[in-house]
CHARMM-style PDB file with segment names, atoms N, HN, CA, C and O in Angstrom:
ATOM      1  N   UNK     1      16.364-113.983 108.715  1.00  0.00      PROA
ATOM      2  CA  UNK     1      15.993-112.730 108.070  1.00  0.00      PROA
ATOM      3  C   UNK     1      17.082-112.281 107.102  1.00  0.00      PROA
ATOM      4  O   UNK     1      16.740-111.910 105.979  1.00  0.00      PROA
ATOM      5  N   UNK     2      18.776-112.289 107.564  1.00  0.00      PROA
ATOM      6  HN  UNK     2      19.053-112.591 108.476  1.00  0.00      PROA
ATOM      7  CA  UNK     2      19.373-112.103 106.796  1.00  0.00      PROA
ATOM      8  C   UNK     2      19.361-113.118 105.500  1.00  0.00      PROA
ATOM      9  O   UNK     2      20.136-112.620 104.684  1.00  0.00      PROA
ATOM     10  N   UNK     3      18.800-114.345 104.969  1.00  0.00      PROA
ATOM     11  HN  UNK     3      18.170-114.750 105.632  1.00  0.00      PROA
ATOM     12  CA  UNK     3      19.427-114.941 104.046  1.00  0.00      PROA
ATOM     13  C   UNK     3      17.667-114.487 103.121  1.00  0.00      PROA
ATOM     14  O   UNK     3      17.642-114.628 101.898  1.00  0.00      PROA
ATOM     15  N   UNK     4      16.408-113.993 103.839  1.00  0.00      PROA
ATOM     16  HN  UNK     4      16.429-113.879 104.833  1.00  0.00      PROA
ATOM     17  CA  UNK     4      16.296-113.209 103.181  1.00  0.00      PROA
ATOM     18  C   UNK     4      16.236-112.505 101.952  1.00  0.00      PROA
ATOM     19  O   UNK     4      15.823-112.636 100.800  1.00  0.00      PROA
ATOM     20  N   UNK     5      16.997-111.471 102.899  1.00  0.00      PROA
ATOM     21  HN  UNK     5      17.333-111.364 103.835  1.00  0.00      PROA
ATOM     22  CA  UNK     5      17.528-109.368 102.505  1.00  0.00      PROA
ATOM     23  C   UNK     5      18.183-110.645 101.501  1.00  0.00      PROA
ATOM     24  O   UNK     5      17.375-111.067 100.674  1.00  0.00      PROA
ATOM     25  N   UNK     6      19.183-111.122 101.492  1.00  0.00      PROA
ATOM     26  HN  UNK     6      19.840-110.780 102.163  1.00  0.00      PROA
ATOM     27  CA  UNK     6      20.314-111.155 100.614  1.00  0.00      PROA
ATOM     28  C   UNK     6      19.421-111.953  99.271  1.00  0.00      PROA
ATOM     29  O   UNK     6      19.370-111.263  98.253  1.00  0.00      PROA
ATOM     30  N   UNK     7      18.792-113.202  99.201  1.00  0.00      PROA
ATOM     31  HN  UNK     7      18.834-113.763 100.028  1.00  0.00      PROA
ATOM     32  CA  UNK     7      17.949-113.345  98.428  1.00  0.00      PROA
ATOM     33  C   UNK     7      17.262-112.544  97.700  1.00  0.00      PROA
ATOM     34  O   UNK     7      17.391-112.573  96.476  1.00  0.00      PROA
ATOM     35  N   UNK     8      16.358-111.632  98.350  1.00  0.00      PROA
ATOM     36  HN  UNK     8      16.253-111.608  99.344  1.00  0.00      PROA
ATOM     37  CA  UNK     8      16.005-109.779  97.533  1.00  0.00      PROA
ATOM     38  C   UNK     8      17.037-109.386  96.923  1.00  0.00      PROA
ATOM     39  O   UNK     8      16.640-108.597  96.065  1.00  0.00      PROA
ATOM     40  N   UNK     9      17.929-109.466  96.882  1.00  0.00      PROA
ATOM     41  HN  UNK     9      18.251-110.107  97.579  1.00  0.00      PROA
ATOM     42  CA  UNK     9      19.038-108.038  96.344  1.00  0.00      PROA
ATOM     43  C   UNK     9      19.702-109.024  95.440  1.00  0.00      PROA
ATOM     44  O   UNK     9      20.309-108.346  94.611  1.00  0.00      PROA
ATOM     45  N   UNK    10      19.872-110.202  95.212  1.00  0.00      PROA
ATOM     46  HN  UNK    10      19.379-110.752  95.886  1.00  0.00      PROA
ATOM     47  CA  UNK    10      19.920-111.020  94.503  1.00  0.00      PROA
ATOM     48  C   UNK    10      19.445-110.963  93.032  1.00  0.00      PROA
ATOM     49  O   UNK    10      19.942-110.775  91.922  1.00  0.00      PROA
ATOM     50  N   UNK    11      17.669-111.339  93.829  1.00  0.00      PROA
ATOM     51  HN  UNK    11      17.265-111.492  94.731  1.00  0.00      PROA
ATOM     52  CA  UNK    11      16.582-111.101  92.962  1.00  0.00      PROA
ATOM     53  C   UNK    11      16.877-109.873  92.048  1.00  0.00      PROA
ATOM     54  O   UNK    11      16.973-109.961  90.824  1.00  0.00      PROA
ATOM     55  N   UNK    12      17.009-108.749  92.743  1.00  0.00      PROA
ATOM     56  HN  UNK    12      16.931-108.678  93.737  1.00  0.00      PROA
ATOM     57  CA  UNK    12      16.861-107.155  92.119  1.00  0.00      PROA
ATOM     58  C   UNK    12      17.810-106.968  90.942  1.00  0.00      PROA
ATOM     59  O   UNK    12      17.586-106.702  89.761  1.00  0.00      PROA
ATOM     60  N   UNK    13      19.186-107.234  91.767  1.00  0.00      PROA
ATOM     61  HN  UNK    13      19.368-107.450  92.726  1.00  0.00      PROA
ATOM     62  CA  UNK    13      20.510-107.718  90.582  1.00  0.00      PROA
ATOM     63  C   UNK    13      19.867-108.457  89.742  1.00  0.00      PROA
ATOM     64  O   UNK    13      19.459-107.963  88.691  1.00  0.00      PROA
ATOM     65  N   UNK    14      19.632-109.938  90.088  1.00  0.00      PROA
ATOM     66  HN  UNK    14      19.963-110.339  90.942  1.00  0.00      PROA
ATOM     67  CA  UNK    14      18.757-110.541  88.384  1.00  0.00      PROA
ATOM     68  C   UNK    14      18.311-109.644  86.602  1.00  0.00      PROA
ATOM     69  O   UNK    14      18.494-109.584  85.386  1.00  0.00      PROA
ATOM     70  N   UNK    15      17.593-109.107  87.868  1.00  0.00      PROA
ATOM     71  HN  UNK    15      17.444-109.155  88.855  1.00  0.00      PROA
ATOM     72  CA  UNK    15      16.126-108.368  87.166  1.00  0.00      PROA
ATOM     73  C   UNK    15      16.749-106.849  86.152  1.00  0.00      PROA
ATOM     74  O   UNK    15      16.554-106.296  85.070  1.00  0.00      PROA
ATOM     75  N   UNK    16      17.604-106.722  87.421  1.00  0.00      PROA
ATOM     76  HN  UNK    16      17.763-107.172  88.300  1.00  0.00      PROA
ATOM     77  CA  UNK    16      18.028-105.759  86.164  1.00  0.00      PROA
ATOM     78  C   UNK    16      19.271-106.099  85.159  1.00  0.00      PROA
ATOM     79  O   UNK    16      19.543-105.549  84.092  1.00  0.00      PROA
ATOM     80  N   UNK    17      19.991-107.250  85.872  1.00  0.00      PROA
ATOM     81  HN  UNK    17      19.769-107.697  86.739  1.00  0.00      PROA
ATOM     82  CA  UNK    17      20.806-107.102  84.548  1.00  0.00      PROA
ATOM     83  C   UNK    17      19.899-107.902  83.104  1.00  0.00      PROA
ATOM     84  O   UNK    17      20.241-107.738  81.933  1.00  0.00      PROA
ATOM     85  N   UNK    18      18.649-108.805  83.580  1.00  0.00      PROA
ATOM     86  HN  UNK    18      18.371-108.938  84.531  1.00  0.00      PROA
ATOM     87  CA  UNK    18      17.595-109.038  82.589  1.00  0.00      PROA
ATOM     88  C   UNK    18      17.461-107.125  81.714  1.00  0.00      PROA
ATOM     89  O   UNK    18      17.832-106.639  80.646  1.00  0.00      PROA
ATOM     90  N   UNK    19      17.021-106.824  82.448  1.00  0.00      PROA
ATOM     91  HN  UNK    19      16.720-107.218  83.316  1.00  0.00      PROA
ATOM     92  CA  UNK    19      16.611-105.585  81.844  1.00  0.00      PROA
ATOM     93  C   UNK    19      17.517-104.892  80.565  1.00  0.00      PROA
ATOM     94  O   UNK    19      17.135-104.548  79.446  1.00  0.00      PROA
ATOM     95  N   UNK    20      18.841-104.831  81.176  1.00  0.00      PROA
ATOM     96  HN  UNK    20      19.151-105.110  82.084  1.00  0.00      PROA
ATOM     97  CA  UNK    20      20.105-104.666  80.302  1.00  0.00      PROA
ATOM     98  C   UNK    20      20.049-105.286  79.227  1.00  0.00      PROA
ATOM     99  O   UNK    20      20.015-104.680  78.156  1.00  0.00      PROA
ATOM    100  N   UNK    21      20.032-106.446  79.297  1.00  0.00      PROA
ATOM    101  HN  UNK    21      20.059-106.938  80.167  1.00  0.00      PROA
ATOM    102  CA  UNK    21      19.819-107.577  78.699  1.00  0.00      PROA
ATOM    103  C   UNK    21      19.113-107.668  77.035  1.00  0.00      PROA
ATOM    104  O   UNK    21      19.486-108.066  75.932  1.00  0.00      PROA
ATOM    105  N   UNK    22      17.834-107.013  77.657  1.00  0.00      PROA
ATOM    106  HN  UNK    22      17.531-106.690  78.553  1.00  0.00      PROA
ATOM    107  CA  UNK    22      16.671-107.088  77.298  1.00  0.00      PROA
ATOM    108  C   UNK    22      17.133-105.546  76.263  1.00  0.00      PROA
ATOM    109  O   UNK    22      17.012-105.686  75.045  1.00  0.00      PROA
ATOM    110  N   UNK    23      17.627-104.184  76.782  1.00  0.00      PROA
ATOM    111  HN  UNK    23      17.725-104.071  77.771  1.00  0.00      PROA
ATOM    112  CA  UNK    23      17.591-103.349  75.848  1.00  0.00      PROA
ATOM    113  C   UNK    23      18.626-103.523  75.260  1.00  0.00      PROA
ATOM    114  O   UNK    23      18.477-102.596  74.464  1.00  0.00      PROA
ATOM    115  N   UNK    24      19.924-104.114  74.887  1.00  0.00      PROA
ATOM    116  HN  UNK    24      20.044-104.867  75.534  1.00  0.00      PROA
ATOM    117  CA  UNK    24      20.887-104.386  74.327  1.00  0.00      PROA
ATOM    118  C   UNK    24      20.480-105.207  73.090  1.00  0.00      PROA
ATOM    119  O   UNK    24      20.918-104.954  71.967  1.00  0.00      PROA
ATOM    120  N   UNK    25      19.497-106.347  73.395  1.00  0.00      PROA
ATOM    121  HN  UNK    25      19.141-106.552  74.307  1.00  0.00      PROA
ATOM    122  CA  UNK    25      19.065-107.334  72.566  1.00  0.00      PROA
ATOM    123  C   UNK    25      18.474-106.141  71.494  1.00  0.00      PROA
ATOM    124  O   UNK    25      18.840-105.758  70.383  1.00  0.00      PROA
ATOM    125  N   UNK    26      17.506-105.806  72.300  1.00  0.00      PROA
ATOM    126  HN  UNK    26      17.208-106.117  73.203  1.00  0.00      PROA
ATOM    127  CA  UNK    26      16.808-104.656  71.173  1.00  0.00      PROA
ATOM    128  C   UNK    26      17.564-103.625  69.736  1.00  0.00      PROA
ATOM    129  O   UNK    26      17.228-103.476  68.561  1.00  0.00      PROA
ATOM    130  N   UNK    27      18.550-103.151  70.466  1.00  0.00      PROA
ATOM    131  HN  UNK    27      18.823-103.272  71.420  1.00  0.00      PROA
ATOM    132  CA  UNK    27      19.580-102.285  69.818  1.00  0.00      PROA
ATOM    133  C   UNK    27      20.133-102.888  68.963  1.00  0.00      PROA
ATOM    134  O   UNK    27      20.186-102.427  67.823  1.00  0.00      PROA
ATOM    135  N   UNK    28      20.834-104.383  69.371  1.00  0.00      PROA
ATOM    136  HN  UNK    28      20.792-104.758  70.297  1.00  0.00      PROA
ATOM    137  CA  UNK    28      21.357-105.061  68.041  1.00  0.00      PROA
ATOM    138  C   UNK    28      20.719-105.471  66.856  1.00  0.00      PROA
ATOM    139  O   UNK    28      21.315-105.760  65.819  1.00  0.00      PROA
ATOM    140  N   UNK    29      18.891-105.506  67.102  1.00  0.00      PROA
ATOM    141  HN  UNK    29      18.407-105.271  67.945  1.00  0.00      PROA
ATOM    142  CA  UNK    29      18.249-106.155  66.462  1.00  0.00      PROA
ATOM    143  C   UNK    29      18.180-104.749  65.656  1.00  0.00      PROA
ATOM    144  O   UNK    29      18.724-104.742  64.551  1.00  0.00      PROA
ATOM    145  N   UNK    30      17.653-103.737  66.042  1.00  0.00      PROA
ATOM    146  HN  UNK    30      17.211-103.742  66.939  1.00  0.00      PROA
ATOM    147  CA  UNK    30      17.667-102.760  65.120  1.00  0.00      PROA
ATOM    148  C   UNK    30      18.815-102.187  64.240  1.00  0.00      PROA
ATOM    149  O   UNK    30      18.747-101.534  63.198  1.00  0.00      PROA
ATOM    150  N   UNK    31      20.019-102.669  65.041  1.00  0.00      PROA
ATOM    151  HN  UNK    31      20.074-103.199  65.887  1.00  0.00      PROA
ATOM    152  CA  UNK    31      21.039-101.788  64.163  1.00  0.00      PROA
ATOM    153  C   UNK    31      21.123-103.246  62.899  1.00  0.00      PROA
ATOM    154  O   UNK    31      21.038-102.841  61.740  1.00  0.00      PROA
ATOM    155  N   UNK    32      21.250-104.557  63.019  1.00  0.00      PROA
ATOM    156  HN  UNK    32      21.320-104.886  63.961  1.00  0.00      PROA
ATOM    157  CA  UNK    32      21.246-105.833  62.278  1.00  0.00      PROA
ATOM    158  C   UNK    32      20.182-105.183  61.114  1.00  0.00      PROA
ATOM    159  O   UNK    32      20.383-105.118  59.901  1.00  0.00      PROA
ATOM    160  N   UNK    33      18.885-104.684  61.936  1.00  0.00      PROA
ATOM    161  HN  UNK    33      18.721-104.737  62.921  1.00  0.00      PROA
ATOM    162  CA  UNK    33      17.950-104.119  60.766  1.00  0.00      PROA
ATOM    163  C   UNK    33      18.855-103.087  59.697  1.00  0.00      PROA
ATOM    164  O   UNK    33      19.218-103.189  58.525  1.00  0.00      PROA
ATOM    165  N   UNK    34      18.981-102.219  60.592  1.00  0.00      PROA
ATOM    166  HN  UNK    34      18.686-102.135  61.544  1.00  0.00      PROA
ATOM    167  CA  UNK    34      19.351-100.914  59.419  1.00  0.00      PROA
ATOM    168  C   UNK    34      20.509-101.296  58.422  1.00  0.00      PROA
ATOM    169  O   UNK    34      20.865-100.733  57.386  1.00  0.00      PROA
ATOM    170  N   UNK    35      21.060-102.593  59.140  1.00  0.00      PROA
ATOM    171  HN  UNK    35      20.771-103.050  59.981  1.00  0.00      PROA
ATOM    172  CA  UNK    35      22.809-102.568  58.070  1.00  0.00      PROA
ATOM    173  C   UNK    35      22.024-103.714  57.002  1.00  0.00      PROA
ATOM    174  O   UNK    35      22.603-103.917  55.934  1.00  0.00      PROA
ATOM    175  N   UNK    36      20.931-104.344  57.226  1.00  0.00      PROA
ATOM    176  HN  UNK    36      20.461-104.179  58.093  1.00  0.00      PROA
ATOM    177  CA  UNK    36      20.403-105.350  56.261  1.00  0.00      PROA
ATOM    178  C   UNK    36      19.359-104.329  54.956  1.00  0.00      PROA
ATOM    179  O   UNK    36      19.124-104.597  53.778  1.00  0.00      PROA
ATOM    180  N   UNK    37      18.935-103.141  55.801  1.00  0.00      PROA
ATOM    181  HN  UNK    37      19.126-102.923  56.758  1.00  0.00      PROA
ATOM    182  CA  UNK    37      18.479-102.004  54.662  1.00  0.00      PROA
ATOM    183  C   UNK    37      19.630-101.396  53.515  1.00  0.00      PROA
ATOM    184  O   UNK    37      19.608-101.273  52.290  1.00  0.00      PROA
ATOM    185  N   UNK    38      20.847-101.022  54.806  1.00  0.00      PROA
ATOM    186  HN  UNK    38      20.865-101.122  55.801  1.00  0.00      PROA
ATOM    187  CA  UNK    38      21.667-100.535  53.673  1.00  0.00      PROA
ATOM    188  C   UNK    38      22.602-101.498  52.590  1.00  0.00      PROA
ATOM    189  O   UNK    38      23.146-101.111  51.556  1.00  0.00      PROA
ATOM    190  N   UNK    39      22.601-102.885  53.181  1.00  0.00      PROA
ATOM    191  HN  UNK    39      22.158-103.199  54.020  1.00  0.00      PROA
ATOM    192  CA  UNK    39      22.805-103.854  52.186  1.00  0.00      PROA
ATOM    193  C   UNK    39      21.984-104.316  51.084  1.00  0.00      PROA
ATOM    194  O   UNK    39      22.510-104.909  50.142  1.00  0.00      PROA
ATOM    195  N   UNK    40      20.672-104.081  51.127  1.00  0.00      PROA
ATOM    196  HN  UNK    40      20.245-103.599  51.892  1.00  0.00      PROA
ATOM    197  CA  UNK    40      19.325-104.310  49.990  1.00  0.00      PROA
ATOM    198  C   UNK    40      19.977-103.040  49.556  1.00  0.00      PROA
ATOM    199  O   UNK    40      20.384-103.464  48.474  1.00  0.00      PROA
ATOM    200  N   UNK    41      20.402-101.742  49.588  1.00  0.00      PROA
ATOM    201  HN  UNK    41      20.072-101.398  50.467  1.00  0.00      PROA
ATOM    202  CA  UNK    41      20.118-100.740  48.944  1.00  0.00      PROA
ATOM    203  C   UNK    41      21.498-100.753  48.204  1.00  0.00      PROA
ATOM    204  O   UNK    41      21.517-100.537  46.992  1.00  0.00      PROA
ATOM    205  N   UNK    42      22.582-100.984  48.853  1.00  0.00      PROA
ATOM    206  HN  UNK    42      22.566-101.159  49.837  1.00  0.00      PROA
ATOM    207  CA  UNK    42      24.052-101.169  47.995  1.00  0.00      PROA
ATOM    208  C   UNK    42      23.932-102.379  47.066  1.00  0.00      PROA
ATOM    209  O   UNK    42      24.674-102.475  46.088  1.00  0.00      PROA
ATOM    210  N   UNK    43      22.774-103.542  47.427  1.00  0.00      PROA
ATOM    211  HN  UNK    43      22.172-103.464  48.221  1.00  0.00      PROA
ATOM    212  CA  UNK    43      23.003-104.627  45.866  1.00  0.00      PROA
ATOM    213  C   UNK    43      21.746-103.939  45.202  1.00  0.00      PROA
ATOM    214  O   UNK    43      21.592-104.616  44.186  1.00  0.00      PROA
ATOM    215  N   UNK    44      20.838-103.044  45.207  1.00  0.00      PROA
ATOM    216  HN  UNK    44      20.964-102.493  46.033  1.00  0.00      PROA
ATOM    217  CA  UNK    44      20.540-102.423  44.268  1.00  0.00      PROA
ATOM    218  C   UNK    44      21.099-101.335  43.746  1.00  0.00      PROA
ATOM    219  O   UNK    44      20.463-100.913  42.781  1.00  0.00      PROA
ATOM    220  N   UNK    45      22.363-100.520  44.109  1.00  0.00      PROA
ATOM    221  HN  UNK    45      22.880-100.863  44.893  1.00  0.00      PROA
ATOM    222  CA  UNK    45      22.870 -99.621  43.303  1.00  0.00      PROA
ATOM    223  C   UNK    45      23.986-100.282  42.269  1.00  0.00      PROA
ATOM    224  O   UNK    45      24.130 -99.929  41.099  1.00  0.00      PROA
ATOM    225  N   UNK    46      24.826-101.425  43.021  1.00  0.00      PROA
ATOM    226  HN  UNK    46      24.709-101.711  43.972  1.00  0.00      PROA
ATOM    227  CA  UNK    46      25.678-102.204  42.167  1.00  0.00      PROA
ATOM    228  C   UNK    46      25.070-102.801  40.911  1.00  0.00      PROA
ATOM    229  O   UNK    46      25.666-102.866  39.836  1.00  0.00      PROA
ATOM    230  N   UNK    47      23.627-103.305  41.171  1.00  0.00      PROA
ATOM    231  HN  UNK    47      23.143-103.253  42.044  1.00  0.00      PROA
ATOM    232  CA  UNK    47      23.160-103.993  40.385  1.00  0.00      PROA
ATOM    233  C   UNK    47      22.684-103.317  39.036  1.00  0.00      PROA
ATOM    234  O   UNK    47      22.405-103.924  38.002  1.00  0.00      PROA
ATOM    235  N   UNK    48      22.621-101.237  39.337  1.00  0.00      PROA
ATOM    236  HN  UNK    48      22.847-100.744  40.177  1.00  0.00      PROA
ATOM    237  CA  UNK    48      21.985-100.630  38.527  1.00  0.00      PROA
ATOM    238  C   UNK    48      23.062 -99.979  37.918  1.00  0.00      PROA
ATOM    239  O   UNK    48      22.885 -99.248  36.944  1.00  0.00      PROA
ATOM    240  N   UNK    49      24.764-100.291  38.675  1.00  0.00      PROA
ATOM    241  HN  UNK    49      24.908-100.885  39.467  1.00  0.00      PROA
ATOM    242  CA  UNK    49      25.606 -99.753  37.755  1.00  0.00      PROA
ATOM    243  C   UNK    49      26.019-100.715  36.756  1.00  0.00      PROA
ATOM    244  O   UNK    49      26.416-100.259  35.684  1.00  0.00      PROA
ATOM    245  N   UNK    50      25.993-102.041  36.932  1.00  0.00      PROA
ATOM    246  HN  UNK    50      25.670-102.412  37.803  1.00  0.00      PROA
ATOM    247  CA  UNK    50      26.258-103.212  36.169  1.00  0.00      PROA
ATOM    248  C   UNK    50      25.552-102.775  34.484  1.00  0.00      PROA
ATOM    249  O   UNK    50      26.058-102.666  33.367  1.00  0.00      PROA
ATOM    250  N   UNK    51      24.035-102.599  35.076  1.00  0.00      PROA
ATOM    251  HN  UNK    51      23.624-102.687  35.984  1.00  0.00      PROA
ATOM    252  CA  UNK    51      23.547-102.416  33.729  1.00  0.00      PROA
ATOM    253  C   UNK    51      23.737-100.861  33.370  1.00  0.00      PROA
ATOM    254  O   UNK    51      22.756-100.342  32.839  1.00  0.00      PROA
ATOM    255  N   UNK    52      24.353-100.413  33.487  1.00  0.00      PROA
ATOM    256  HN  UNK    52      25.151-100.835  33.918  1.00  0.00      PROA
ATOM    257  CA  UNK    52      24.706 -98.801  33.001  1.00  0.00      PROA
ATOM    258  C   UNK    52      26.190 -99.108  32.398  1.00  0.00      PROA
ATOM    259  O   UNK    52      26.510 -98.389  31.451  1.00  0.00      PROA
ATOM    260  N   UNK    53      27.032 -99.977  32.778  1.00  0.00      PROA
ATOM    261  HN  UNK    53      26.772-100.561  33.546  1.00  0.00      PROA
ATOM    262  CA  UNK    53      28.447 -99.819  32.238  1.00  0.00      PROA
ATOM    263  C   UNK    53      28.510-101.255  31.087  1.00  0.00      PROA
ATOM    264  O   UNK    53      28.158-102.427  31.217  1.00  0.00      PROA
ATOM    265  N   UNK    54      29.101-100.526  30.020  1.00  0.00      PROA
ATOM    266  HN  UNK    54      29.387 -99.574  29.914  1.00  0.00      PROA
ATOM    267  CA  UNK    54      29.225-102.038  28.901  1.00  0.00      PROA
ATOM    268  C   UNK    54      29.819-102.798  29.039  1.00  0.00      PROA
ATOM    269  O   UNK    54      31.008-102.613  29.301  1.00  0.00      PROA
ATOM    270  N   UNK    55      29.246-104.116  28.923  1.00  0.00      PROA
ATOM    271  HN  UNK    55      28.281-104.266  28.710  1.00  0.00      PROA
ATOM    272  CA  UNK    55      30.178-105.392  28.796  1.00  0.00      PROA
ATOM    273  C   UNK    55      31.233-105.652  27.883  1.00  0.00      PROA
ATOM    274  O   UNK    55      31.022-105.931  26.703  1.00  0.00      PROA
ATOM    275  N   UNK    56      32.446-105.564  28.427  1.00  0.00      PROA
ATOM    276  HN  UNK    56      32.618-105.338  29.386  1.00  0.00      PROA
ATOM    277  CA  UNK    56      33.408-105.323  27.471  1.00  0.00      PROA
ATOM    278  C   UNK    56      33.241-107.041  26.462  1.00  0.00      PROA
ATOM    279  O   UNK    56      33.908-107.002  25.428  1.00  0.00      PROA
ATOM    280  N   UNK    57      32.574-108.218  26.651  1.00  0.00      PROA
ATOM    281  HN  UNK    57      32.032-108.250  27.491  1.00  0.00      PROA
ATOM    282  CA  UNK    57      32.643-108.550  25.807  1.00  0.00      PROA
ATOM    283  C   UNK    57      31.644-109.131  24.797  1.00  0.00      PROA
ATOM    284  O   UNK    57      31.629-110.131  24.079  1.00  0.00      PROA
ATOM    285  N   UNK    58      30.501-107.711  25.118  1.00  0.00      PROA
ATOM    286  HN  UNK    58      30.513-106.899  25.701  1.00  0.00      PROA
ATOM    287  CA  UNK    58      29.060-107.570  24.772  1.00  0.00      PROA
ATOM    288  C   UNK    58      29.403-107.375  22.613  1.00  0.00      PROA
ATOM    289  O   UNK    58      28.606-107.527  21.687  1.00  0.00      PROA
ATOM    290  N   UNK    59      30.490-107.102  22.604  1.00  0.00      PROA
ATOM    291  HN  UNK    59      31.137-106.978  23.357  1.00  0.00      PROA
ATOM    292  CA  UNK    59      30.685-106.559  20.965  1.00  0.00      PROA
ATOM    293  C   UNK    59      30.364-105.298  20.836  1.00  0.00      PROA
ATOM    294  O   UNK    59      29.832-104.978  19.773  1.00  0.00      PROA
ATOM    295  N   UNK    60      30.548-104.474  21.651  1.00  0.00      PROA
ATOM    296  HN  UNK    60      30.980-104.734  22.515  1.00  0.00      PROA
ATOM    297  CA  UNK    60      30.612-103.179  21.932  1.00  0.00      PROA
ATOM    298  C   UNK    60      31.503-102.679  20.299  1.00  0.00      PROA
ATOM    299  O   UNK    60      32.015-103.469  19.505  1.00  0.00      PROA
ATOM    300  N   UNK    61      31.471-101.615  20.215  1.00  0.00      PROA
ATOM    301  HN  UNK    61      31.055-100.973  20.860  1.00  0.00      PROA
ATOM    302  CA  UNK    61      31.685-100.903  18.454  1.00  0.00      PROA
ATOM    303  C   UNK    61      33.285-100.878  18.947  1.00  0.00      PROA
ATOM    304  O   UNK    61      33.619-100.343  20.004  1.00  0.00      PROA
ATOM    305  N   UNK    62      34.259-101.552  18.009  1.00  0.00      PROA
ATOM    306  HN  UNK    62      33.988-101.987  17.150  1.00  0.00      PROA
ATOM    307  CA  UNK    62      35.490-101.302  18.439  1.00  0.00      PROA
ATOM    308  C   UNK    62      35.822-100.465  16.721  1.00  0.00      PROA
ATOM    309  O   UNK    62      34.996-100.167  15.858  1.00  0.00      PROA
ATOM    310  N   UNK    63      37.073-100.312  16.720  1.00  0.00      PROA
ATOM    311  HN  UNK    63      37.743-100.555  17.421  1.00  0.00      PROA
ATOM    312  CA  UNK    63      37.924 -99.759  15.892  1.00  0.00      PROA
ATOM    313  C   UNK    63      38.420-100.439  15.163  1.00  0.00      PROA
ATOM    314  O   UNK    63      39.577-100.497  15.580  1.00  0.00      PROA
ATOM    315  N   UNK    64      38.314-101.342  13.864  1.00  0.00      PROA
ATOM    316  HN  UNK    64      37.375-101.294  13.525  1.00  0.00      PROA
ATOM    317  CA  UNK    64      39.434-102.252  13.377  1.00  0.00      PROA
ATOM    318  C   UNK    64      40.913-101.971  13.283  1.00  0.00      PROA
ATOM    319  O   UNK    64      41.726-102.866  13.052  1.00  0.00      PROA
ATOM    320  N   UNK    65      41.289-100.540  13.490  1.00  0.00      PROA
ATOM    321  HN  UNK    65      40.629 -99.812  13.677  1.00  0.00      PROA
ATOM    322  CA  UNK    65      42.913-100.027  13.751  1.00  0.00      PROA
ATOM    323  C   UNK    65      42.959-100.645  15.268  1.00  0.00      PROA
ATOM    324  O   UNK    65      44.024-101.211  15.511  1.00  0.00      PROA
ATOM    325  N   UNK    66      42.171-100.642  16.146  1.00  0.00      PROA
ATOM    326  HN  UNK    66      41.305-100.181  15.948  1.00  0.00      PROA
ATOM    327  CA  UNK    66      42.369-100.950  17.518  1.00  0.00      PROA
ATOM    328  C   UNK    66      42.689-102.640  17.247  1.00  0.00      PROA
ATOM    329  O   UNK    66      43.328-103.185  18.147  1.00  0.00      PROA
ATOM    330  N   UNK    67      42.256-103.554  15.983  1.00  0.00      PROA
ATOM    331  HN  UNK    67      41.736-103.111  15.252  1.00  0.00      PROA
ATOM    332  CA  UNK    67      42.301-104.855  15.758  1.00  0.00      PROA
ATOM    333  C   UNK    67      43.694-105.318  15.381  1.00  0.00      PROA
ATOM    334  O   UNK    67      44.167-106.398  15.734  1.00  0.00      PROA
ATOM    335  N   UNK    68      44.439-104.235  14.489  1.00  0.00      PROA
ATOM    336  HN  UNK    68      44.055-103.358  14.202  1.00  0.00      PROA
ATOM    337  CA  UNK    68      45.721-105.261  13.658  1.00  0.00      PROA
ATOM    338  C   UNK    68      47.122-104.867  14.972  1.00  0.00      PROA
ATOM    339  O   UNK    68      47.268-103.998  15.832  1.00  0.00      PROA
ATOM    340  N   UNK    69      48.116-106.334  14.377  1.00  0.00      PROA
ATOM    341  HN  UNK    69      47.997-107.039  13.678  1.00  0.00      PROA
ATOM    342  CA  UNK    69      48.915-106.021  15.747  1.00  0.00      PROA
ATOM    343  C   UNK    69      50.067-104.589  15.127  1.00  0.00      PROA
ATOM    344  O   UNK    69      49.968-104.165  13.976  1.00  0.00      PROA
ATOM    345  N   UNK    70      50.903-104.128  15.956  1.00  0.00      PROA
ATOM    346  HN  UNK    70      50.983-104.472  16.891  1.00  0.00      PROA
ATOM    347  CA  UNK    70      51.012-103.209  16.167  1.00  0.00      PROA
ATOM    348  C   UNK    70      52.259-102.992  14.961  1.00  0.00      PROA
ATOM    349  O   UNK    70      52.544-101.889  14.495  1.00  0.00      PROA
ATOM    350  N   UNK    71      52.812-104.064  14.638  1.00  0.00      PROA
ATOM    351  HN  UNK    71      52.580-104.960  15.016  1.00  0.00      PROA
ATOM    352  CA  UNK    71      53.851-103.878  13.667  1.00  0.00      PROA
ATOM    353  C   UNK    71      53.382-103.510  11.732  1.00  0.00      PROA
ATOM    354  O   UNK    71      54.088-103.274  10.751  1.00  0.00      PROA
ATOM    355  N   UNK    72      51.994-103.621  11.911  1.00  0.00      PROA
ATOM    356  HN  UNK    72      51.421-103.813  12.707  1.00  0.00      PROA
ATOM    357  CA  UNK    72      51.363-102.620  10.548  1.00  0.00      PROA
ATOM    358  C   UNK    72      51.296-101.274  10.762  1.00  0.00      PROA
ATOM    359  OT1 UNK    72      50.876-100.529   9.877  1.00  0.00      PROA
TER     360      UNK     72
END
């Protein structure tokens, strides 16, 4: 009878650290979700400052005084 009880409580331990298990898995999967949202959303803001700031070597309007060296 005792080997049993001890078999049950065994079992029970199992089951719940499954359970643990089981909501931990969950939590990571959602938080993995939310940091993979806020990563789609940071390479679309980088991507929308890229095209907002000029390519410095797009031929952007320079100055020809900004061109000669400095001893004219």
């Amino acid at each position: 009878m005792e080997t049993s009880h001890d078999a049950d409580r065994r079992l029970t331990e199992l089951e719940i650290k499954a359970s643990y298990t089981e909501d931990l898995l969950d939590q990571l999967n959602l938080t993995i979700y939310r940091q993979q949202q806020q990563i789609d959303s940071l390479v679309l803001q980088v991507t929308q400052l890229r095209q907002q700031s000029p390519d410095p070597g797009s031929g952007a309007a320079r100055s020809l005084r900004d061109e000669l060296p400095p001893h004219y």
